[in-house]
C-alpha positions in Angstrom: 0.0 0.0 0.0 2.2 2.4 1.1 4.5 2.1 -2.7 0.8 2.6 -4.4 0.7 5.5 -2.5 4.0 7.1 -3.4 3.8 6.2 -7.0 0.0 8.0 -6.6 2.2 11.1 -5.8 4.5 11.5 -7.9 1.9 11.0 -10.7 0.4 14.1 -8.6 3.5 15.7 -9.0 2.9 16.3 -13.0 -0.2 17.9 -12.6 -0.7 21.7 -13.4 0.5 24.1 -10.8 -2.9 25.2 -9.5 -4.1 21.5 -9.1 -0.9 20.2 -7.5 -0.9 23.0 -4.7 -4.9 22.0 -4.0 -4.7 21.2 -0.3 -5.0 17.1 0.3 -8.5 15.8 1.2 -7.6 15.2 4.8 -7.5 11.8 6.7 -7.0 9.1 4.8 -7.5 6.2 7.5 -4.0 5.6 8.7 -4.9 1.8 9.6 -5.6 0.8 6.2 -2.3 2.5 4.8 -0.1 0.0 6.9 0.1 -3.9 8.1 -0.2 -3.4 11.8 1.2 -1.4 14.5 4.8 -0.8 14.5 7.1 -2.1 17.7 9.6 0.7 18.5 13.1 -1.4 18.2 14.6 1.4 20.9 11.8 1.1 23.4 13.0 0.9 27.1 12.0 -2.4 27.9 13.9 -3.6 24.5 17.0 -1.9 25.6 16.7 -3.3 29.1 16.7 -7.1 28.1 19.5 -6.4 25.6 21.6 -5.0 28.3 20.6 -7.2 30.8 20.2 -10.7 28.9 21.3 -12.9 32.1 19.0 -11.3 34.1 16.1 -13.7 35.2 13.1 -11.4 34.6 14.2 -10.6 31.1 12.5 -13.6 29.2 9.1 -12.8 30.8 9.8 -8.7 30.4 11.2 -9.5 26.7 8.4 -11.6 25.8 5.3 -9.7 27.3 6.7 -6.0 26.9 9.2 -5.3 24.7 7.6 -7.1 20.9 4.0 -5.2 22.1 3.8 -2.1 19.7 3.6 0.8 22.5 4.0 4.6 21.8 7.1 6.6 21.8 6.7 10.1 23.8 8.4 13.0 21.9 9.3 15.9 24.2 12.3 18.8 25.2 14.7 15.4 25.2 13.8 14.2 21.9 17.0 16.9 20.3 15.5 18.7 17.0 11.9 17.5 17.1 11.2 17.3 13.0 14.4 15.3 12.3 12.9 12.8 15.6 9.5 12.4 14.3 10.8 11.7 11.2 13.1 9.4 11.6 10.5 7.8 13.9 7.3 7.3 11.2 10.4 7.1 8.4 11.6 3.9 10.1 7.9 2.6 10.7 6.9 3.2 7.0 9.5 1.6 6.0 8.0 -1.7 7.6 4.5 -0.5 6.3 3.9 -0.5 9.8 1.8 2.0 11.6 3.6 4.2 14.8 2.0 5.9 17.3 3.5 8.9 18.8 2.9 11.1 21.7 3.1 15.0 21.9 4.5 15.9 25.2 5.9 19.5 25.6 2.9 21.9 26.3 3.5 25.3 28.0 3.3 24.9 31.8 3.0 20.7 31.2 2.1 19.0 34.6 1.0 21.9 36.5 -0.9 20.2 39.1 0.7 16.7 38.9 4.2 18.0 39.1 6.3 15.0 38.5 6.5 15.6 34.7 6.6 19.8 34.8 8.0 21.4 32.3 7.3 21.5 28.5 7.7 24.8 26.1 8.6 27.7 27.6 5.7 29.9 26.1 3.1 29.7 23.9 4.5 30.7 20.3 7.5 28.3 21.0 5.3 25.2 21.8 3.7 26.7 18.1 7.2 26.3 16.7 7.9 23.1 18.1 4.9 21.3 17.3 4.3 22.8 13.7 7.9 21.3 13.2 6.9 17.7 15.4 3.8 17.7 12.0 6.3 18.8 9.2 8.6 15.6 10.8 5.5 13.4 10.0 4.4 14.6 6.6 2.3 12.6 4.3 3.3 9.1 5.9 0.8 7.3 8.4 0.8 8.3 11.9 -1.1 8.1 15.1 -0.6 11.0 17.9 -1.8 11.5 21.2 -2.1 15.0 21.9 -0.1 16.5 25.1 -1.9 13.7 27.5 -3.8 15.7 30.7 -3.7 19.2 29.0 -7.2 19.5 29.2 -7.9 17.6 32.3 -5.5 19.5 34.2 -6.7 23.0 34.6 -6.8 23.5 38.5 -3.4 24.8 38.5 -4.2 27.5 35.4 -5.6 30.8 35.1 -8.6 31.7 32.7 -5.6 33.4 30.8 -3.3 30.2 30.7 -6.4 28.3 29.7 -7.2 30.4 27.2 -3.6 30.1 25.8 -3.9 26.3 26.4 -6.7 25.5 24.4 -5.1 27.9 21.6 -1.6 26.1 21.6 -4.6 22.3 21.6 -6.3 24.1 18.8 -3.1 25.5 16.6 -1.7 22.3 17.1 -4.6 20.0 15.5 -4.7 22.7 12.6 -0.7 22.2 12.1 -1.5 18.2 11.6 -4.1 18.8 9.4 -2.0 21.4 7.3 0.9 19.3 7.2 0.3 15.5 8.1 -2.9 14.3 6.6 -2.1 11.0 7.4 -2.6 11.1 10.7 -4.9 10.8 12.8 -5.0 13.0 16.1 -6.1 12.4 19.4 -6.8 15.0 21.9 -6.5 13.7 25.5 -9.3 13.9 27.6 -8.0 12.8 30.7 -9.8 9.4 33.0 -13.0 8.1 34.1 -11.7 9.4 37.5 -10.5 13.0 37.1 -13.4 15.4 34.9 -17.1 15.1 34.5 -17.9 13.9 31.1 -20.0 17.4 30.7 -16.9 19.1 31.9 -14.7 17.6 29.4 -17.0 17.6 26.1 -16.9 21.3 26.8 -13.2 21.7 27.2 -12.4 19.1 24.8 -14.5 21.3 22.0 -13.4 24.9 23.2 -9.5 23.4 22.2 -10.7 22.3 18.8 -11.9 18.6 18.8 -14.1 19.3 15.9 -11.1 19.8 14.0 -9.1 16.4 15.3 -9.9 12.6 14.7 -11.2 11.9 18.3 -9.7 11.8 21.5 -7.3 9.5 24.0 -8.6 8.1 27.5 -6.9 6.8 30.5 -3.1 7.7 29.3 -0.8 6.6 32.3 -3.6 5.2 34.0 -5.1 2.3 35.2 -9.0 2.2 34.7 -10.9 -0.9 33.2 -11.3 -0.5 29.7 -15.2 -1.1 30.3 -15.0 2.3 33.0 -13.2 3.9 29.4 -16.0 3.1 27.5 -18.9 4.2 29.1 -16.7 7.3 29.8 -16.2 7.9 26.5 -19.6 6.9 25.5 -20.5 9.5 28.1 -18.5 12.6 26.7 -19.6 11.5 22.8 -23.0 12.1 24.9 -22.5 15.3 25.9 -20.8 16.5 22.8 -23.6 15.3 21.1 -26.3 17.4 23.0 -24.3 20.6 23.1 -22.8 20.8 19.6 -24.0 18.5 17.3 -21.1 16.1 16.5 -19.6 12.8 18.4 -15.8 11.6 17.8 -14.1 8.1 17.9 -11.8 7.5 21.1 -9.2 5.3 22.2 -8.3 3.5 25.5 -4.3 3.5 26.9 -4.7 -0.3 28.2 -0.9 -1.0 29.2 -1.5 -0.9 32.9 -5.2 -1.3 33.5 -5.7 -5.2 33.4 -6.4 -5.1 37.3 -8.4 -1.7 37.4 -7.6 1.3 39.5 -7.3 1.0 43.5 -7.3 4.8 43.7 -3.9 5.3 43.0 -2.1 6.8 39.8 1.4 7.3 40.5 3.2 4.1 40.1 0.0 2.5 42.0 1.1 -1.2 43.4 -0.4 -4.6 42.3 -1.5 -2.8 38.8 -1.4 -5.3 35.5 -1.2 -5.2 32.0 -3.6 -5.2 29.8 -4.9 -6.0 26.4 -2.2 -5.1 23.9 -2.4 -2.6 21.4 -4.6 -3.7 18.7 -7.9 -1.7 16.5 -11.3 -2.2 17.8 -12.2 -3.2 21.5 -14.7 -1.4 22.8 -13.3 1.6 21.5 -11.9 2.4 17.7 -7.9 1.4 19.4 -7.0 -0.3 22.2 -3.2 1.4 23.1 -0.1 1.1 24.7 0.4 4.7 25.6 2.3 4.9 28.4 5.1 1.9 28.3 4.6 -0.3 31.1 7.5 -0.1 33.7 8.3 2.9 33.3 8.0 5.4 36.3 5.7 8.1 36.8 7.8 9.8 39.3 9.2 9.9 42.5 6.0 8.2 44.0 4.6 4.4 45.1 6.4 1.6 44.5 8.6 4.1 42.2 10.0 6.2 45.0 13.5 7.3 44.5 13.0 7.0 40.6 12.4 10.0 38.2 9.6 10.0 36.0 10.4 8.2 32.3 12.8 6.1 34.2 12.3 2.3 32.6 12.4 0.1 36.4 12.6 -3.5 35.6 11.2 -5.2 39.0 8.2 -3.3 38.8 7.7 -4.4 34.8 8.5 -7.9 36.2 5.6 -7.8 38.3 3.3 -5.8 36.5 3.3 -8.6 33.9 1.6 -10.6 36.9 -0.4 -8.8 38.7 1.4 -8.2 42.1 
């Protein structure tokens, strides 16, 4: 498919001027364009087992974790962010595989949470860096998850930083759809356990979710996937009775096959769950955030920073205890 595709554009490429410039009919379904999901070969449970081959947890972490397609998180550490998400989706289309990527680098990022702070340091340079993060994609296939919590953290922000929020959300899906029409984008709307669904339709809307593909659910947490689905059933409600439209969503299910006890920051006795595939209960089930690694200096993580890849708690999150 995706060779059809590039000989399609270059025959493009002959046409008149004025018909060549003609913006792209946008979103051409992604899934259909490639062979399955793509499993990132520098993922931090596949550099673990190959630096730690003797250990005794890495056939089980190897096996269950590291071949289960799960999204790579582009941020401040990801160097010149066009070149990374190209080389990303370059390397995935060249498998005619289908990679999922998350944006993670919005102005004032983790204001309430606090143990992944940080992000652009204003407005028109998260506009920089994300137009750039689109360009990187281009016209190959993509997924991208949307600066998960944006829109479900707002305690910590003034009207004026949510105003500017749901700009930079709103710029952002019109970059993609400028410059990436390939890929489908996902705004993050936060848990089950976090926002009314009334609550979220509305924000979710006011930052331009007419404009996207659908939204993202339970990212880094742990919730059932049934709790995601009638949330999500529940916000598609709401957007439905104030503004006329519903949107597909997706599930993160990489840590939620025990359910929440109440706890989101490296929570004990939490379990993996169905790996990524399409369909579900919800148009994808995802790996979003990659189990084992930490979400801060918090629960059976203390001591670690968040991002950091620990392998006992992998080991036993593969179980269930």
């Amino acid at each position: 498919m995706r060779h059809r595709i590039r000989t399609l554009v270059a025959a493009l490429s002959a046409l008149p001027l004025a018909l060549a410039v003609a913006p792209p009919a946008h979103a051409a379904d992604p899934t259909t364009m490639t062979s399955g999901f793509y499993v990132d070969p520098d993922s931090s449970a596949k550099k673990w087992v190959a630096a730690n081959p003797g250990d005794g947890r890495a056939a089980a972490i190897g096996a269950s974790l590291a071949e289960t397609p799960t999204a790579r998180w582009f941020g401040a550490w990801s160097g010149t962010i066009g070149t990374a998400t190209g080389a990303y989706v370059g390397a995935a289309d060249h498998q005619d595989k289908l990679p999922v990527l998350v944006a993670y680098n919005i102005h004032l990022r983790d204001s309430c949470g606090g143990h992944s702070g940080g992000g652009a340091s204003s407005p028109s340079a998260y506009a920089t860096w994300i137009a750039q993060f689109a360009g990187g994609i281009a016209q190959r296939p993509a997924v991208v998850v949307l600066e998960p919590d944006s829109l479900a953290d707002y305690g910590c922000l003034n009207p004026t930083q949510i105003r500017e929020r749901q700009g930079m959300i709103s710029g952002a899906v019109a970059e993609f759809n400028r410059q990436a029409p390939h890929t489908w984008v996902y705004l993050d709307a936060g848990n089950p356990g976090w926002v009314s669904a009334g609550t979220m339709a509305q924000r979710l809307h006011e930052a331009g979710l007419r404009q996207a593909h659908g939204f993202s659910l339970n990212v880094s947490n742990h919730y059932t996937t049934a709790q995601n689905t009638a949330y999500g059933n529940a916000v598609n409600g709401e957007l439905a009775a104030r503004y006329g439209y519903t949107k597909p969503f997706v599930v993160d299910t990489s840590r939620n096959g025990n359910g929440a006890n109440g706890e989101w920051c490296n929570a004990a006795g939490r379990r993996i769950g169905t790996p990524t595939r399409l369909g579900g209960g919800a148009e994808m089930l995802l790996w979003i955030k990659a189990p084992g690694e930490s979400d801060g200096n918090c629960g059976v993580g203390t001591g670690s920073t968040a991002g950091q890849f620990l392998p006992e708690v992998a080991y036993k999150m593969i179980y269930g205890y």
